[in-house]
C-alpha positions as CSV (number, residue, x, y, z in Angstrom):
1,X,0.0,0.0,0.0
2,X,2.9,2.4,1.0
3,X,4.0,1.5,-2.7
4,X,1.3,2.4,-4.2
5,X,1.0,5.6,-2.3
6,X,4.2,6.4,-3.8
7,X,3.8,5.9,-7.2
8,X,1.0,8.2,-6.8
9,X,3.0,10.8,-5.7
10,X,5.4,10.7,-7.8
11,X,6.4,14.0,-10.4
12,X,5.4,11.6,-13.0
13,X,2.2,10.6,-12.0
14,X,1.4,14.2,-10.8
15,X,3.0,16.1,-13.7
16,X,0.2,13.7,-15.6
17,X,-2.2,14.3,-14.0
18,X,-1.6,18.3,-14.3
19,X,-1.3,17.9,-18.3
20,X,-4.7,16.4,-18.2
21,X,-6.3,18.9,-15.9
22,X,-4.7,21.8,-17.3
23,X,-6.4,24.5,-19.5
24,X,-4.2,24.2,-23.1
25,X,-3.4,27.3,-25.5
26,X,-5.3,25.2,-27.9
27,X,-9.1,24.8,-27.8
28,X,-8.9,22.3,-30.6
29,X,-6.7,20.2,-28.2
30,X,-9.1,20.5,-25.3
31,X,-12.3,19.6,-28.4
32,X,-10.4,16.2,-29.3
33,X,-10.1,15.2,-25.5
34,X,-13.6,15.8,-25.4
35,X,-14.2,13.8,-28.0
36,X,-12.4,10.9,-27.2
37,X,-13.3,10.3,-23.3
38,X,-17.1,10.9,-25.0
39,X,-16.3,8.4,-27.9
40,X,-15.1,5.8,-25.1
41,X,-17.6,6.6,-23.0
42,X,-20.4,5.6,-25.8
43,X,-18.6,2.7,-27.0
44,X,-18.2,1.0,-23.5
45,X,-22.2,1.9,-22.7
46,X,-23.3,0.4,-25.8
47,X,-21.5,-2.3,-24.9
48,X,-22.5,-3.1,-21.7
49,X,-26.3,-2.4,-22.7
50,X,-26.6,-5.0,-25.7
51,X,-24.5,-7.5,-24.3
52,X,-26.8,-7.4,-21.4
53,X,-29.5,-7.7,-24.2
54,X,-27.7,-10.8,-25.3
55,X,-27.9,-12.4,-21.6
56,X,-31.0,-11.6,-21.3
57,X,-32.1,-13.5,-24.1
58,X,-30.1,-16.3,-23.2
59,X,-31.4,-16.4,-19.4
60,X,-35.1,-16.1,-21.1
61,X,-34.6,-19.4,-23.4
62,X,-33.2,-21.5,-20.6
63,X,-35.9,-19.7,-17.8
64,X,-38.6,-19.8,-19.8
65,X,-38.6,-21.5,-22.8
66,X,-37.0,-24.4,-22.0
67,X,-38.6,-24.3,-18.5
68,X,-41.8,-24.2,-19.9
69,X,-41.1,-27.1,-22.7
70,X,-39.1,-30.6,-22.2
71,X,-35.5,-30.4,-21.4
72,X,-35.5,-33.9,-22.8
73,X,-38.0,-36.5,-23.3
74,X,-38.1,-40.5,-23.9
75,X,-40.8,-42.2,-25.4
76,X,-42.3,-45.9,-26.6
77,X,-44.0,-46.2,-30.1
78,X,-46.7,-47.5,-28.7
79,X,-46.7,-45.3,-25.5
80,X,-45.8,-46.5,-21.8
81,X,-47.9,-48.6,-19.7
82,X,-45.8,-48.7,-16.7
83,X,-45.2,-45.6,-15.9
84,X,-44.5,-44.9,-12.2
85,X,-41.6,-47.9,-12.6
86,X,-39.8,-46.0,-15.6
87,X,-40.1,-43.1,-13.2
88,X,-38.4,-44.4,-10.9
89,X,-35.5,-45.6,-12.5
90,X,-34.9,-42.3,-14.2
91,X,-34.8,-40.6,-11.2
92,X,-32.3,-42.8,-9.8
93,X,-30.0,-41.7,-13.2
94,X,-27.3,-38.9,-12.4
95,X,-28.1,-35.8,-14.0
96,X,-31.7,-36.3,-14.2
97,X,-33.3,-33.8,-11.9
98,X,-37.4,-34.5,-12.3
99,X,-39.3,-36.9,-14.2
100,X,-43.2,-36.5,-15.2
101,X,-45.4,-38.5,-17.8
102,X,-47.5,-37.0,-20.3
103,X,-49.7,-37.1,-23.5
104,X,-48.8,-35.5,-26.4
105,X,-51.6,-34.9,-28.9
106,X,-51.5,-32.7,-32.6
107,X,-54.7,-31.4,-32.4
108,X,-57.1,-28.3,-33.7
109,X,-58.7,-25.8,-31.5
110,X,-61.7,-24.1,-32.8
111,X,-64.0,-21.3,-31.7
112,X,-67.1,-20.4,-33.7
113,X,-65.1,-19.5,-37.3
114,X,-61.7,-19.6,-35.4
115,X,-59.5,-23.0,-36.1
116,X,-56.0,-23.1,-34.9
117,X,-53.4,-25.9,-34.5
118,X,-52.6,-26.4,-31.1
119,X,-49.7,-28.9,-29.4
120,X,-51.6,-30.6,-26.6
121,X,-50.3,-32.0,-23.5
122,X,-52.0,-34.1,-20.7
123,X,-50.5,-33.9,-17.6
124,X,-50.5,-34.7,-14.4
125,X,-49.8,-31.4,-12.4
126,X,-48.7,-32.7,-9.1
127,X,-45.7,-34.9,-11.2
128,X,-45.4,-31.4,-13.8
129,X,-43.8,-29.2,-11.1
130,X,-40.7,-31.2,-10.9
131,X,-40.1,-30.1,-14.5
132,X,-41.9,-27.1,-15.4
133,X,-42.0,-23.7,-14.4
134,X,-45.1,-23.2,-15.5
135,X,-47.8,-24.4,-12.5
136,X,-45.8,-22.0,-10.8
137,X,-47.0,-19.7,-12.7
138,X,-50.9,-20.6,-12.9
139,X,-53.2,-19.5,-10.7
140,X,-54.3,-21.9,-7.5
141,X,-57.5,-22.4,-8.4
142,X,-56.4,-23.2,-12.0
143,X,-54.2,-25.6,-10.8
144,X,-57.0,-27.5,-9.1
145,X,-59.1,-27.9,-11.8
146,X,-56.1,-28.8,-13.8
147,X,-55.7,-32.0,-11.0
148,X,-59.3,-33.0,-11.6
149,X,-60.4,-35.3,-14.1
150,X,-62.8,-32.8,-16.4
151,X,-63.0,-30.9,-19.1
152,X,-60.5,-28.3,-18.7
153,X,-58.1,-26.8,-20.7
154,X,-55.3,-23.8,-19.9
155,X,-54.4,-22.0,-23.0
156,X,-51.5,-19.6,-24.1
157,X,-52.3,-15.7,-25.1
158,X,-51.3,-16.2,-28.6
159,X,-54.1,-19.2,-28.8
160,X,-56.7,-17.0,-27.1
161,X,-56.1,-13.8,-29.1
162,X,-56.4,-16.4,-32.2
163,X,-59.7,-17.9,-31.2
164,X,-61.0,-15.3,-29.5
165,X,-61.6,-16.5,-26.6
166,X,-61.8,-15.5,-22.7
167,X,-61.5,-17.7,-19.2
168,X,-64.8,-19.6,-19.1
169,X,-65.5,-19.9,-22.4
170,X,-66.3,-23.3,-24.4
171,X,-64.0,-24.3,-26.9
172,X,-64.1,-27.6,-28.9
173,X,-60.9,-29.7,-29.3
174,X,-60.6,-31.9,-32.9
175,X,-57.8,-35.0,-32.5
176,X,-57.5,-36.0,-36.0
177,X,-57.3,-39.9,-36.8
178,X,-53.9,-41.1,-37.8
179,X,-53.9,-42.2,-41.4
180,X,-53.6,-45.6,-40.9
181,X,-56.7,-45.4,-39.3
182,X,-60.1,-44.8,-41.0
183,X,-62.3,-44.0,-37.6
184,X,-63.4,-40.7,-37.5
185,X,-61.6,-38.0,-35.2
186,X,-62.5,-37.1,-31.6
187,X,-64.2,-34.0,-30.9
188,X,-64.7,-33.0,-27.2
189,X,-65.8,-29.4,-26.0
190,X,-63.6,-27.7,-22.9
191,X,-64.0,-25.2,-20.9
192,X,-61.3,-22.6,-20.7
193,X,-60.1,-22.9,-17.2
194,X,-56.8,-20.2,-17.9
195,X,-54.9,-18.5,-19.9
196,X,-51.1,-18.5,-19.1
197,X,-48.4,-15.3,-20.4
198,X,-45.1,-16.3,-20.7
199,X,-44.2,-13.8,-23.1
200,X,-42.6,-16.3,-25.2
201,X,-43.4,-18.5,-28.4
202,X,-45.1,-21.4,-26.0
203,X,-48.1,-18.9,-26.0
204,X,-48.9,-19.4,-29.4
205,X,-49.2,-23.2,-29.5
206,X,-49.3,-24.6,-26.5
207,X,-52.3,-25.9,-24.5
208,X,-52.6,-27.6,-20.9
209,X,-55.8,-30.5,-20.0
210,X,-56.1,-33.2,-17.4
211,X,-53.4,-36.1,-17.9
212,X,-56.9,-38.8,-18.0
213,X,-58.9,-36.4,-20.4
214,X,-56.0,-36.7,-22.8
215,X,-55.1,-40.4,-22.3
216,X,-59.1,-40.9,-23.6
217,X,-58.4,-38.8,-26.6
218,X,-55.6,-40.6,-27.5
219,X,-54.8,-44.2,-29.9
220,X,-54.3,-45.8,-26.6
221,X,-56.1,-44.6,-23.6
222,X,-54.3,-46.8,-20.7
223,X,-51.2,-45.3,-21.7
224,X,-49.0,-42.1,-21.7
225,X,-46.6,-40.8,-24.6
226,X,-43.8,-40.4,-23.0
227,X,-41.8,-39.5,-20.2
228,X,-40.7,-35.0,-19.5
229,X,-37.2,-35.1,-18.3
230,X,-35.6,-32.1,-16.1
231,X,-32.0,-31.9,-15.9
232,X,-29.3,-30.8,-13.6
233,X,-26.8,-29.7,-16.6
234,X,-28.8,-28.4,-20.2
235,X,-26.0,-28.9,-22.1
236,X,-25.2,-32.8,-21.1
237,X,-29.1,-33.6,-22.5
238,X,-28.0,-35.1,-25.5
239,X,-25.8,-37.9,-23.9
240,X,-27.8,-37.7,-21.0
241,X,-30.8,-39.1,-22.9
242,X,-28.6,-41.1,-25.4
243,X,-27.7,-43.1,-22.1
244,X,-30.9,-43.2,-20.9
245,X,-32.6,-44.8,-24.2
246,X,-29.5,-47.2,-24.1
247,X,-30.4,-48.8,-20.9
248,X,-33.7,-49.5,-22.2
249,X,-35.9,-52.4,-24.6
250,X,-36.5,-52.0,-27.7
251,X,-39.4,-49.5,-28.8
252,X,-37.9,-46.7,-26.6
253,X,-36.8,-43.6,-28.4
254,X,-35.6,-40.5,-26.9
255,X,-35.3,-36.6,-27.4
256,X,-34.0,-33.6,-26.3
257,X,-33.9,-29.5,-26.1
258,X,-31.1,-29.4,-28.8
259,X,-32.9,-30.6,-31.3
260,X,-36.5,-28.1,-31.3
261,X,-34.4,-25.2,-29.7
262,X,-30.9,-25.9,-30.3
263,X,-30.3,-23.6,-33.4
264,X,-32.3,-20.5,-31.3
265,X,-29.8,-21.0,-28.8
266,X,-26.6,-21.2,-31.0
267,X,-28.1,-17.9,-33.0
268,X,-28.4,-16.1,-29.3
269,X,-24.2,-17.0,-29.0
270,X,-23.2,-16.0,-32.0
271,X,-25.4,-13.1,-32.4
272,X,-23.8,-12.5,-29.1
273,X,-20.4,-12.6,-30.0
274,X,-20.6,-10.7,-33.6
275,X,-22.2,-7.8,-31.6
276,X,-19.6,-8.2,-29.0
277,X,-16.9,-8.1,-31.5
278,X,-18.1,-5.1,-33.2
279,X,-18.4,-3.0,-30.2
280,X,-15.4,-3.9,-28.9
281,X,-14.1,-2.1,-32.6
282,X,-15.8,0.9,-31.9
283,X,-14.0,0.9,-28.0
284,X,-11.2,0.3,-30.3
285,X,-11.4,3.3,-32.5
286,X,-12.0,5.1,-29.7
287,X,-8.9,4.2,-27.7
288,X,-7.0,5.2,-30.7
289,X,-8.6,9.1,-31.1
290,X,-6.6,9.2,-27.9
291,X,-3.4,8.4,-29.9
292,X,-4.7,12.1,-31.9
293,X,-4.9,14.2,-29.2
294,X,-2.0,12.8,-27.7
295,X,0.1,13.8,-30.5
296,X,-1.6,17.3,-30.5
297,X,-0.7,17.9,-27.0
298,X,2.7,16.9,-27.4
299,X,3.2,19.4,-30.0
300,X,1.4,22.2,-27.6
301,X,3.6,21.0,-25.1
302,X,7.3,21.0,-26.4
303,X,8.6,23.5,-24.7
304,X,7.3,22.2,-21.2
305,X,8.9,18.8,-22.4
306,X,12.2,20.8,-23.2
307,X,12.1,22.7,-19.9
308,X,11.7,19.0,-17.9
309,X,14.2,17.7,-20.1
310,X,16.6,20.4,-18.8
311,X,16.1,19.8,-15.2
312,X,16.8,16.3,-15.8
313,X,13.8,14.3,-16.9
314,X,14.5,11.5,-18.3
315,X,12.7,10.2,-21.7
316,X,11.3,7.1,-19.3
317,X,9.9,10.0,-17.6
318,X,8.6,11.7,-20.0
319,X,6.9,8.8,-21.8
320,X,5.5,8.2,-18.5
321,X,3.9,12.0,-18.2
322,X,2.0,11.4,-21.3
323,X,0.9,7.8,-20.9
324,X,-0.7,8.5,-17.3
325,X,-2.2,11.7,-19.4
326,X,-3.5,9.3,-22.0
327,X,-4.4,6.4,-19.7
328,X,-6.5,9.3,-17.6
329,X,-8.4,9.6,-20.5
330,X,-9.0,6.0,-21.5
331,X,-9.7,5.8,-17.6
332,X,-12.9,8.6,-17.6
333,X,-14.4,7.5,-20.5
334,X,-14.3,3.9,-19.3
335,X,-15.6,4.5,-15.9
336,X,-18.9,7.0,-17.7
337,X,-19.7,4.6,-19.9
338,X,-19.8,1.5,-17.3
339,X,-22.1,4.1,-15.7
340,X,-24.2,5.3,-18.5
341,X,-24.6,1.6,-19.8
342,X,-26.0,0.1,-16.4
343,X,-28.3,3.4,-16.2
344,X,-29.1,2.0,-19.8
345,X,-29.6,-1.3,-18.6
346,X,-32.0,-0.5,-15.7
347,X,-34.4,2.1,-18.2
348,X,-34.1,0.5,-21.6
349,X,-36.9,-2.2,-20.7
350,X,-39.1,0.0,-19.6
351,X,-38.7,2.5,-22.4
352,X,-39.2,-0.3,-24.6
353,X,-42.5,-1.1,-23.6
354,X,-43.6,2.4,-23.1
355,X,-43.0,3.2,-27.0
356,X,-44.3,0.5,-28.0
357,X,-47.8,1.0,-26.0
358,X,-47.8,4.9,-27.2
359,X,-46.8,4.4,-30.4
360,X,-49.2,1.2,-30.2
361,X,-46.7,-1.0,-32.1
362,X,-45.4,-4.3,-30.9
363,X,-41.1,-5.0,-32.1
364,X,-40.8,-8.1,-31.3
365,X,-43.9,-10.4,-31.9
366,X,-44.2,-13.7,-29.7
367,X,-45.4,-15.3,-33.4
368,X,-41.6,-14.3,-35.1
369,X,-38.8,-14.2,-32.3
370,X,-39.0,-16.5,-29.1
371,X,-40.3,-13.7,-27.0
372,X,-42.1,-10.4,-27.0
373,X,-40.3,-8.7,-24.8
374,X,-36.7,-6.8,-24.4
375,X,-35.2,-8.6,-21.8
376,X,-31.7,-7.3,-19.9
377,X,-29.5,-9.5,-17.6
378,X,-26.3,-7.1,-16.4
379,X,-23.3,-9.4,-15.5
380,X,-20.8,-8.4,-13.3
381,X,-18.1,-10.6,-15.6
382,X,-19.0,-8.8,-18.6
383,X,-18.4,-5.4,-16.8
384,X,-15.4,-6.6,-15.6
385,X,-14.3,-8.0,-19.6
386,X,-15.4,-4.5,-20.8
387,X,-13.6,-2.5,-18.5
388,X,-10.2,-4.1,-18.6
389,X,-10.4,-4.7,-22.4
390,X,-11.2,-0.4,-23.0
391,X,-8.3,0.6,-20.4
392,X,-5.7,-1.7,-22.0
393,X,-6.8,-0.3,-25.4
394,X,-6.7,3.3,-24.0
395,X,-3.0,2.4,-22.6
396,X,-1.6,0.5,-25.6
397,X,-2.8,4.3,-27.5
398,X,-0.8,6.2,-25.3
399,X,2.7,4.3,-26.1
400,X,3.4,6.2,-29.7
401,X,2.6,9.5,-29.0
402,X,4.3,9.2,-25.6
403,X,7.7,7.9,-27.7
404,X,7.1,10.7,-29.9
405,X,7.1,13.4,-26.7
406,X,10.5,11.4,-25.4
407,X,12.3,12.2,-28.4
408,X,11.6,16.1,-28.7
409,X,15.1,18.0,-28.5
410,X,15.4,20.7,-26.1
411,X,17.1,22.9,-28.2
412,X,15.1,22.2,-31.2
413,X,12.1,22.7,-29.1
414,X,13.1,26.1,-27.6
415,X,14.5,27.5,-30.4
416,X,11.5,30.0,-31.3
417,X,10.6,30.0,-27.8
C-alpha cells in the first residue's frame, strides 16, 4: 500500500495528471479530448447495454422457454404402460433432476369461425412441477381444476387472441385420426379454465388439459406418450438421454432440447459474439482518437517537455507523463460509460414497452422471435471483460505519442521560444 502511495506521488504521476487537468493554449486540443473520453464513453455503454441484451435472451430461453417445454424427453411407439416404474428408475440416473409422464396430442382448436393448430399435452400437475415452471405460474384455483379429471383446458395468449376467446369460455378440441386409421376424429368441447403469459413462443401453441382427459383422446387410452425429463446440466441432454434410451428395450426412443431449440440457442451466442466483436471495434477506434490528441498535445507542449528535459527528466519520464495523461483519459471515458450503460440497462426495458404502447406497435412479436419482450440481464463478468479490455486499449494508444514526446530536442524545441 505504502508502494502504491508512492507511485501516486510521484512527479510523473502528478506532472500527468496536471497535463490532463490543465487549460491548453489550444481549444482544438481540449475539443479532441472531449471527444475521445465521449467516444469511449459511448462505446463502453453500448457495450455493456446489448451485451446485457444478449444475456437476457439467453437467461429467457433456458428460464422460460425451456422451463416451460421438455429439457429432454423418452418415449415408446406405442406409449408406456408402466409408468411410475420407468419413473423411478430415471430418477435414480445422475443428471436427471425430475421426471413427469405426459400425452402429447396434434390437435385443432376451434372457436365459432376460429381454427387453430394447437400442441396438446396431458398432464398430471402434481408430477409437472418437478419439470416445469409453468404451474408456478398458474393461478391456484387453475391448478385444481387442472388436478381433476374434467373438461378443462389452460391455453396460451397467442391461442386466445387467435380464437377469440376469454376464461370460461367453451372451446371444442378436434384430435385427428392417424392415417392408418379410418375412424373418424374425436371431438370434445372444454372449458377454458386459464390463460397462461409467458411472453414467449409457448403462448402461441401450447395448451394444458387433465393427464386422463388426454389419455381418452388418444390411440391408446391406458397409456401415456412419453416421459418429460428435467436436468441438472442443459448442455449434457443429448448424452444424457442417449444413455438413458440405451439402458432401455427396444421400442424406446428419446429426445431432447437441442434438437427443437438448439439452433435458437446457437443464434443467441453467435449473435452474441458478432455484436460483442463489433463494439469492442468501436472501444477500439475510440482508444486510438486518444493516440490524436495525444500527438496534438505533445506538439502544444514542447517546450514544457524541453524545460523538464533540462532539469533532468528523463525520456522514461517523460513517456510516462503522457501515458498517465492518455491512460487518464482512457480511464474517464471507461468508468462514464460502465455508468451510462447500467443506467441504460436498468431504463431501456421499460422504455421499450412504453414506445411501443404509445406508439401502439409491438417490435418483437411472440409469433416471429422466441419472446415479445426486451429482456436485460447485467453481468458483473462482462463489466469486468469491458472495463479491462477499453483501459488496456486506452493504454496500448498512449505508447506512440508518448515515444514521440520522449524524443523532442530541447534545443530544437526552444528555439522560437
Amino acid at each position: 500500500m505504502r508502494k502504491l502511495f508512492d507511485f501516486f506521488q510521484s512527479p510523473l504521476v502528478l506532472i500527468g495528471l496536471r497535463y490532463a487537468g490543465a487549460r491548453r493554449r489550444s481549444q482544438l486540443v481540449s475539443f479532441i479530448s472531449a471527444i475521445s473520453i465521449l467516444g469511449m464513453t459511448l462505446g463502453v455503454s453500448l457495450l455493456v447495454l446489448v451485451l446485457s441484451v444478449m444475456n437476457g435472451f439467453d437467461r429467457e430461453l433456458r428460464n422460460n422457454i425451456l422451463g416451460l417445454m421438455p429439457q429432454g424427453s423418452v418415449y415408446h411407439r406405442y406409449g408406456i404402460e408402466d409408468w411410475p416404474s420407468l419413473q423411478k428408475e430415471f430418477l435414480a440416473k445422475a443428471g436427471v433432476a425430475g421426471s413427469a409422464p405426459f400425452v402429447q396430442l396434434q390437435a385443432l382448436l376451434s372457436h365459432g369461425k376460429n381454427v387453430a393448430p394447437v400442441n396438446l399435452y396431458g398432464v398430471d400437475i402434481e408430477q409437472e412441477r418437478q419439470v416445469s415452471v409453468l404451474p408456478e405460474r398458474l393461478a391456484p384455483e387453475v391448478l385444481q381444476g387442472l388436478s381433476e379429471n374434467r373438461a378443462n383446458i389452460v391455453i396460451g395468449t397467442g391461442l386466445a387472441k387467435t380464437l377469440g376467446v376469454e376464461l370460461g369460455k367453451r372451446i371444442t378440441l378436434v384430435v385427428p385420426a392417424s392415417q392408418a386409421q379410418s375412424r373418424a376424429p374425436k371431438v370434445r368441447v372444454f372449458t377454458v379454465l386459464g390463460i397462461f403469459d409467458t411472453g414467449t413462443e409457448v403462448d402461441n401453441g401450447l395448451a394444458l388439459v387433465n393427464l386422463a382427459q388426454a389419455q381418452t383422446m388418444s390411440l391408446t387410452p391406458e397409456r401415456v406418450s412419453g416421459m418429460r425429463l428435467r436436468l441438472d446440466e442443459l448442455f449434457a441432454a443429448p448424452t444424457i438421454v442417449a444413455e438413458l434410451v440405451r439402458t432401455l428395450p427396444y421400442g424406446y426412443y428419446g429426445s431432447d432440447w437441442t434438437r427443437s431449440h438448439g439452433n435458437l440457442f446457437q443464434a443467441i451466442q453467435m449473435s452474441k459474439n458478432l455484436v460483442g466483436l463489433l463494439l469492442f471495434l468501436i472501444i477500439a477506434i475510440a482508444a486510438f482518437n486518444v493516440v490524436t490528441t495525444l500527438i496534438m498535445v505533445v506538439v502544444d507542449k514542447q517546450g514544457d517537455i524541453a524545460i523538464l528535459r533540462t532539469l533532468g527528466a528523463s525520456s522514461g519520464m517523460i513517456m510516462g507523463i503522457f501515458m498517465v495523461q492518455g491512460s487518464l483519459i482512457g480511464f474517464l471515458g471507461t468508468c462514464l460509460g460502465l455508468v451510462v450503460g447500467c443506467l441504460l440497462c436498468a431504463v431501456v426495458p421499460d422504455a421499450f414497452l412504453a414506445f411501443e404502447r404509445v406508439f401502439q406497435v409491438q417490435f418483437l412479436k411472440a409469433d416471429v422471435y422466441p419472446i415479445s419482450y426486451l429482456p436485460v440481464d447485467l453481468r458483473v463478468p462482462d463489466l469486468l471483460l469491458i472495463a479491462a479490455v477499453a483501459l488496456l486499449m486506452s493504454f496500448v494508444a498512449t505508447v506512440y505519442p508518448a515515444w514521440r514526446a520522449s524524443r523532442v530536442e530541447p534545443a530544437e524545441a526552444l528555439r522560437y521560444e
